[in-house]
C-alpha positions as CSV (number, residue, x, y, z in Angstrom):
1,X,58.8,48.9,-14.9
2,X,56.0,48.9,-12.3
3,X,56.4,51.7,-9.8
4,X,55.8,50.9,-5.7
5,X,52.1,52.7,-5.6
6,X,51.3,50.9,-9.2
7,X,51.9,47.5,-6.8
8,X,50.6,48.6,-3.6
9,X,47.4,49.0,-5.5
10,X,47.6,46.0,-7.5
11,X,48.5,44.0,-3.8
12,X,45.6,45.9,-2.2
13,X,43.1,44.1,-5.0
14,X,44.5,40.6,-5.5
15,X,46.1,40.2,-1.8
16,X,44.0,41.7,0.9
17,X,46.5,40.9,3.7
18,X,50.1,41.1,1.9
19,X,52.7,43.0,3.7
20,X,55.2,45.3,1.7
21,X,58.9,45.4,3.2
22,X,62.0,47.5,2.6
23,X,65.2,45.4,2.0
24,X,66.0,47.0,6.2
25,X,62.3,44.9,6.9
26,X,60.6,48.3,7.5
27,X,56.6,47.8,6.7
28,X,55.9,50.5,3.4
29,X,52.8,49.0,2.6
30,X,49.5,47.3,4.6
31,X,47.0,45.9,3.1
32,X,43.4,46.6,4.0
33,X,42.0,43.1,5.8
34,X,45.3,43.0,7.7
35,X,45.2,46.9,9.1
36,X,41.5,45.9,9.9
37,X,43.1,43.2,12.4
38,X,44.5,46.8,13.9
39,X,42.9,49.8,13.4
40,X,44.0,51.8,15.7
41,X,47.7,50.2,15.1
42,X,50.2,52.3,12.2
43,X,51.8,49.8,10.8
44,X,53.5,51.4,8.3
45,X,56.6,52.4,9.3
46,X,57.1,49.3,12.0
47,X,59.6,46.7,11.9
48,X,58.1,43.6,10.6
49,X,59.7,41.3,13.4
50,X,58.5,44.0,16.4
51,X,55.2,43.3,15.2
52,X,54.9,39.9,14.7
53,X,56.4,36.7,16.2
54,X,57.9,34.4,13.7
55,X,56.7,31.0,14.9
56,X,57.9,28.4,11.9
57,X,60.8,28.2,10.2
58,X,62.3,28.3,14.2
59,X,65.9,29.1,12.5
60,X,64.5,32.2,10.9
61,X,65.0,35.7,13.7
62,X,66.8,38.1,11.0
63,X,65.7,39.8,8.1
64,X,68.1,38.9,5.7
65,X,67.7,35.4,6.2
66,X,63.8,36.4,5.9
67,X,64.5,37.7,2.6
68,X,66.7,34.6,1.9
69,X,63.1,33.0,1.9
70,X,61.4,33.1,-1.0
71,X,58.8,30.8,-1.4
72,X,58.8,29.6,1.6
73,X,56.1,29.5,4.3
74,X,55.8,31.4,7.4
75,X,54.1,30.7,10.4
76,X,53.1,33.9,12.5
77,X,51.6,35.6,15.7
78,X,51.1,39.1,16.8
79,X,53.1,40.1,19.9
80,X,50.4,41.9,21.3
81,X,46.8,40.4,21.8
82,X,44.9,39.1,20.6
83,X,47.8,37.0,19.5
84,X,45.6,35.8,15.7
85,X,48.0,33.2,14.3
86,X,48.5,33.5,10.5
87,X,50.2,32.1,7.5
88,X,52.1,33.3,5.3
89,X,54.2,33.0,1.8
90,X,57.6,35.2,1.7
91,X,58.3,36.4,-2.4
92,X,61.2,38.9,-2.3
93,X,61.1,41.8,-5.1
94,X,62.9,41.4,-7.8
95,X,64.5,44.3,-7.4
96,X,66.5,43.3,-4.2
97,X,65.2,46.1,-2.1
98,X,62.4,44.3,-0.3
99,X,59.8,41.9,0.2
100,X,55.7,41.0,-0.3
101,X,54.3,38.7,2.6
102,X,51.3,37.8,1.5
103,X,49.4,35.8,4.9
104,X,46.1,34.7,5.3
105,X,44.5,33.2,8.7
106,X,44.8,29.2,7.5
107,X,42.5,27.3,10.1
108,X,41.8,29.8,12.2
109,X,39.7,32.1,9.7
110,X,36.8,31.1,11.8
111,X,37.8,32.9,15.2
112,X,39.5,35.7,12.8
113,X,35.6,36.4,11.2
114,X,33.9,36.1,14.5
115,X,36.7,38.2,16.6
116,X,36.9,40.8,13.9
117,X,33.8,41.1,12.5
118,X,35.2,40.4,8.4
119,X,33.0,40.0,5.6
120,X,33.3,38.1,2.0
121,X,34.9,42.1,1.0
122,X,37.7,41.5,3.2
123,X,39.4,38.4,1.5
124,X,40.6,38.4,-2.3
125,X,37.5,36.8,-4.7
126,X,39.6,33.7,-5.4
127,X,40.3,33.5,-1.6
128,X,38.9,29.9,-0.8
129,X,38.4,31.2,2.4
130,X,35.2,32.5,1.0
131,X,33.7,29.2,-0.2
132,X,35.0,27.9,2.9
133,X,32.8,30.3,5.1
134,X,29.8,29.9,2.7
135,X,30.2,26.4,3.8
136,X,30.5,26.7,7.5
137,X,27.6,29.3,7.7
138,X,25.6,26.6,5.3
139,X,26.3,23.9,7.7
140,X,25.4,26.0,10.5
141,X,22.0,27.3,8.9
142,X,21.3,23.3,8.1
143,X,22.4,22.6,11.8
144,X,20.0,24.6,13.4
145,X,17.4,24.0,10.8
146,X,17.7,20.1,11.9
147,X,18.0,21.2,15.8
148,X,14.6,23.0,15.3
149,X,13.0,20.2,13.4
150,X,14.1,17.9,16.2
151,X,12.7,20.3,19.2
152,X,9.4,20.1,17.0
153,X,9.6,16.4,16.5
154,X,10.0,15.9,20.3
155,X,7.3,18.1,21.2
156,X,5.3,16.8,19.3
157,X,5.7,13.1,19.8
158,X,5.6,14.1,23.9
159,X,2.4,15.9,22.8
160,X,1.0,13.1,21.4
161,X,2.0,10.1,24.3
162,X,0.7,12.9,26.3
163,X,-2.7,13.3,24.5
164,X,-2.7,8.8,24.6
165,X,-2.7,9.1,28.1
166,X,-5.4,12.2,29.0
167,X,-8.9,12.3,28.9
168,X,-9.9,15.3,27.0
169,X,-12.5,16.9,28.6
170,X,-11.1,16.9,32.1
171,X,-7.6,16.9,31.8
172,X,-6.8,13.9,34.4
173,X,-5.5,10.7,33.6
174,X,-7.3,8.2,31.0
175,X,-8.0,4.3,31.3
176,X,-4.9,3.7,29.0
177,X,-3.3,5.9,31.8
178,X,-4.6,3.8,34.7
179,X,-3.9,0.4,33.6
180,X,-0.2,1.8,33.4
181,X,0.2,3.1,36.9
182,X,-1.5,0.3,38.7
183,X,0.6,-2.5,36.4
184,X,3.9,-0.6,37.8
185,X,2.5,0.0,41.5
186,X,2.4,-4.3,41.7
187,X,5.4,-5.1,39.6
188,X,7.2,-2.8,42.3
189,X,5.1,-4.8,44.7
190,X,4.1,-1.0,46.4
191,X,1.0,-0.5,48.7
192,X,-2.0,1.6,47.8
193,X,-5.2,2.2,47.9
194,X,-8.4,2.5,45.4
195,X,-11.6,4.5,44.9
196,X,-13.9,4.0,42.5
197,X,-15.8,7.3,43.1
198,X,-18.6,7.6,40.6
199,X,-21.2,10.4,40.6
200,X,-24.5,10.2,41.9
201,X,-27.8,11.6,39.9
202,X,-25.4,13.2,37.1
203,X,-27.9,11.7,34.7
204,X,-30.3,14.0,35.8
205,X,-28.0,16.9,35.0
206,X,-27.4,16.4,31.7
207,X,-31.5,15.4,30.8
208,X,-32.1,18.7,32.9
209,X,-29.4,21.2,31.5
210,X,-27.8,19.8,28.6
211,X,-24.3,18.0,27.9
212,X,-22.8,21.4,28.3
213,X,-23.5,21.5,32.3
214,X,-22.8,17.8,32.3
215,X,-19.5,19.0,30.9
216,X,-18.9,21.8,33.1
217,X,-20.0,19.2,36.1
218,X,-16.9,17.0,35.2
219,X,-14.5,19.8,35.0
220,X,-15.7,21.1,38.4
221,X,-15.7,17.6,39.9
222,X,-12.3,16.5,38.6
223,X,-10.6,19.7,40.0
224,X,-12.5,19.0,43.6
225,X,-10.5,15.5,43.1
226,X,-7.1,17.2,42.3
227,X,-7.6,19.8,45.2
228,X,-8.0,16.4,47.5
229,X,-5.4,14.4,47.1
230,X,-1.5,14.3,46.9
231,X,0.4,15.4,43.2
232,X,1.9,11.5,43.3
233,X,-2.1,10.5,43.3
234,X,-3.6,9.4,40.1
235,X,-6.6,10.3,39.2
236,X,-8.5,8.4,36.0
237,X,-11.4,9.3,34.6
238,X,-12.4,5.7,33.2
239,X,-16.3,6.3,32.4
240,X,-19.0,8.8,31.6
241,X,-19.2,10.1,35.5
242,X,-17.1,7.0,36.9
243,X,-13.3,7.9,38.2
244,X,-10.8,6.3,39.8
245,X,-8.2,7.3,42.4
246,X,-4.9,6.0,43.2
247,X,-3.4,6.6,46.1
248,X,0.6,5.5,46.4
249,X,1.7,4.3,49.4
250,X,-1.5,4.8,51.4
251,X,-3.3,2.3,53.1
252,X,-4.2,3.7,56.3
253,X,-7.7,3.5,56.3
254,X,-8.8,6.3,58.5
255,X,-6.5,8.6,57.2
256,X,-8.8,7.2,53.7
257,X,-11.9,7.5,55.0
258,X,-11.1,11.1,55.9
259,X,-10.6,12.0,52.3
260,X,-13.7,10.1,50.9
261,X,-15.5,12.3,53.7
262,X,-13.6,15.1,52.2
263,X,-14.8,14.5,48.5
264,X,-18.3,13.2,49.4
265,X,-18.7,16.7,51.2
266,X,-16.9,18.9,48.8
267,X,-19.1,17.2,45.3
268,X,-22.6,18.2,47.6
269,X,-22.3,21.2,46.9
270,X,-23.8,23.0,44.1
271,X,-22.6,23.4,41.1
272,X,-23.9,27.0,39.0
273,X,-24.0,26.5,35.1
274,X,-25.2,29.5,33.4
275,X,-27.5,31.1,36.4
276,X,-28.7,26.9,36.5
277,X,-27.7,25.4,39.9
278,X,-27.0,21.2,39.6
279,X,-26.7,18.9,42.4
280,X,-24.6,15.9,41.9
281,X,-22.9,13.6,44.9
282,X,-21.0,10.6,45.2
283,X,-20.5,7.3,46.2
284,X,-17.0,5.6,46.7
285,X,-15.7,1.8,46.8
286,X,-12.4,1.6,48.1
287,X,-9.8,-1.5,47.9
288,X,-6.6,-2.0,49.0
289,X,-3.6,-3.4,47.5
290,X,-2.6,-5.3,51.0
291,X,-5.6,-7.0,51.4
292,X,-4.6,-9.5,48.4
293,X,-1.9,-12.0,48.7
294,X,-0.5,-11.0,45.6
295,X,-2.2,-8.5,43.8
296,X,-3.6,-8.0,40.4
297,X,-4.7,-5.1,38.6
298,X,-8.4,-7.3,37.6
299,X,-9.2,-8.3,41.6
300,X,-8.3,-4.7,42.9
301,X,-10.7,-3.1,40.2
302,X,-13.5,-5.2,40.9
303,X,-13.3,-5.2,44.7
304,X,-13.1,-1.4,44.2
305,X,-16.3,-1.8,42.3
306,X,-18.2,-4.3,44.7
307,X,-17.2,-1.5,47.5
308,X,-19.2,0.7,45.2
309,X,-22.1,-1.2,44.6
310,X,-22.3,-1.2,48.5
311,X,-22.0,2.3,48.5
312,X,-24.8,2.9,46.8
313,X,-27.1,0.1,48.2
314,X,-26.6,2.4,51.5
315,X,-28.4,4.5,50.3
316,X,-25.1,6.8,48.1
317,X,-23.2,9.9,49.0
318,X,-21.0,7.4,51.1
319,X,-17.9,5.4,51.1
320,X,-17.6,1.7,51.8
321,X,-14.3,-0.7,52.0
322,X,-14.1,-3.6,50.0
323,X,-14.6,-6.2,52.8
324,X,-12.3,-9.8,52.0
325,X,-14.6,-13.1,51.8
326,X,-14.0,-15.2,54.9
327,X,-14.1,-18.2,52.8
328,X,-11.9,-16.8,49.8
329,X,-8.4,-17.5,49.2
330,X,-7.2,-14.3,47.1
């Protein structure tokens, strides 16, 4: 006949959490997993029911009618927290003089992992509970894998609508980029105003210095534009040295002037390349959206760009305001 220690052992192999009772419901025996749930608990030697709560069957608050039980499941808490809810399967010894309780944490093995730190050693090989965690921690590996391919996916589809929109060289705005803003400014039937600011003698720069000065030219130029006007303003670079500036919601055209003054003066001023100093300026058309009846995106351009022309028949480094035909119904 198999002595007590001969199936404490065997317990401790095949059934990591079992419980060994005396026929009085006295814990003789622990097994490993379930004295991990309390370390610093000696379980041995408690009364099963002072230890836990018997949740399910309800009729069940005894000892001999637990020991009445075999077969049967058990539903179970901890009295003292944290209250881990188990299950468990009641098999009385053969003998008479006790019981095994073999539980297990059902579907709460999750919260029983993460709250006390278990690993595949803790559970019986044949536990299911193992293929059941290989399975959660699968999912969550394949989870985060398809979170971080969709956070790269994202980025890089905002990267490229951003790149479809940006002119390269300068960082501001593109045509593509223009034709959108001004379409939306009319639909919402919204004022503004805008420049076609293109740059005087930058030819010269570029058959002087080389594209690389050109280059740095634009960079140094488009910043001067960005320093000048509001972070609603659009600014496009739409040509070689040609740009164009939207300005939401302004129409005012003194307070316009002022900041084609502003730009005009700022663009004067040398520019240093590589110990080589080049001398642009610029010449400005401005339009605005209130001086159509309703506007489209075609008339504003080109009024902007007959302002220009007028700009630079005065002789450049100035600003003109597209004037409206006398004769014209627009």
């Amino acid at each position: 006949m198999m002595e007590q220690n001969d199936l404490a052992t065997l317990l401790e192999t095949l059934c990591p959490m079992f419980l060994l009772l005396n026929k009085d419901g006295e814990i003789q025996q622990v097994g490993p997993t379930l004295q991990k749930l309390r370390p610093d608990l000696q379980m041995t030697g408690m009364r099963f029911l002072d230890l836990f709560e018997l949740l399910r069957p309800r009729n069940v608050s005894t000892v001999p009618a637990l020991m009445s039980m075999a077969g049967t499941k058990v539903h179970l808490k901890f009295h003292d927290e944290p209250r881990t809810a188990l299950k468990g399967l009641v098999a009385p010894l053969p003998t008479g003089n006790g019981a095994v309780i073999n539980l297990s944490f059902g579907i709460s093995i999750l919260d029983a992992v993460r709250d006390y730190a278990l690993t595949s050693a803790d559970f019986s090989g044949t536990d299911l509970a193992i293929e059941l965690l290989y399975l959660v921690e699968a999912k969550s590996a394949a989870m985060e894998a398809s979170r971080s391919l969709n956070l790269r996916l994202q980025g890089a589809m905002l990267a490229a609508e951003e790149q479809a929109v940006t002119d390269t060289l300068t960082g501001l705005r593109n045509r593509r980029a223009m034709d959108h803003v001004l379409e939306h400014l009319i639909a919402s039937k919204l004022p503004f105003a805008l420049m076609h600011l293109d740059l005087d003698f930058f030819k010269l720069v570029n058959d002087r210095f080389g594209h690389a000065a050109g280059d740095q030219v634009l960079k140094v130029a488009s910043q001067i534009m960005l320093d000048e006007t509001r972070r609603d303003d659009t600014i496009a670079r739409v040509g070689g040295d040609e740009f164009v500036l939207i300005l939401k919601g302004l129409v005012d055209p003194k307070i316009l002037a002022r900041i084609a003054e502003r730009l005009i003066s700022r663009l004067q001023e040398p520019i240093s390349f590589q110990g080589a100093s080049c001398e642009i300026s610029a010449s400005i058309g401005i339009a605005l959206s209130t001086q159509f009846q309703v506007p489209k995106v075609s008339e504003v351009l080109h009024a902007a760009d007959l302002a220009l022309y007028e700009a630079k028949r005065s002789g450049r480094s100035c600003s003109c305001f597209y004037s409206v035909p006398s004769n014209a119904q627009l």
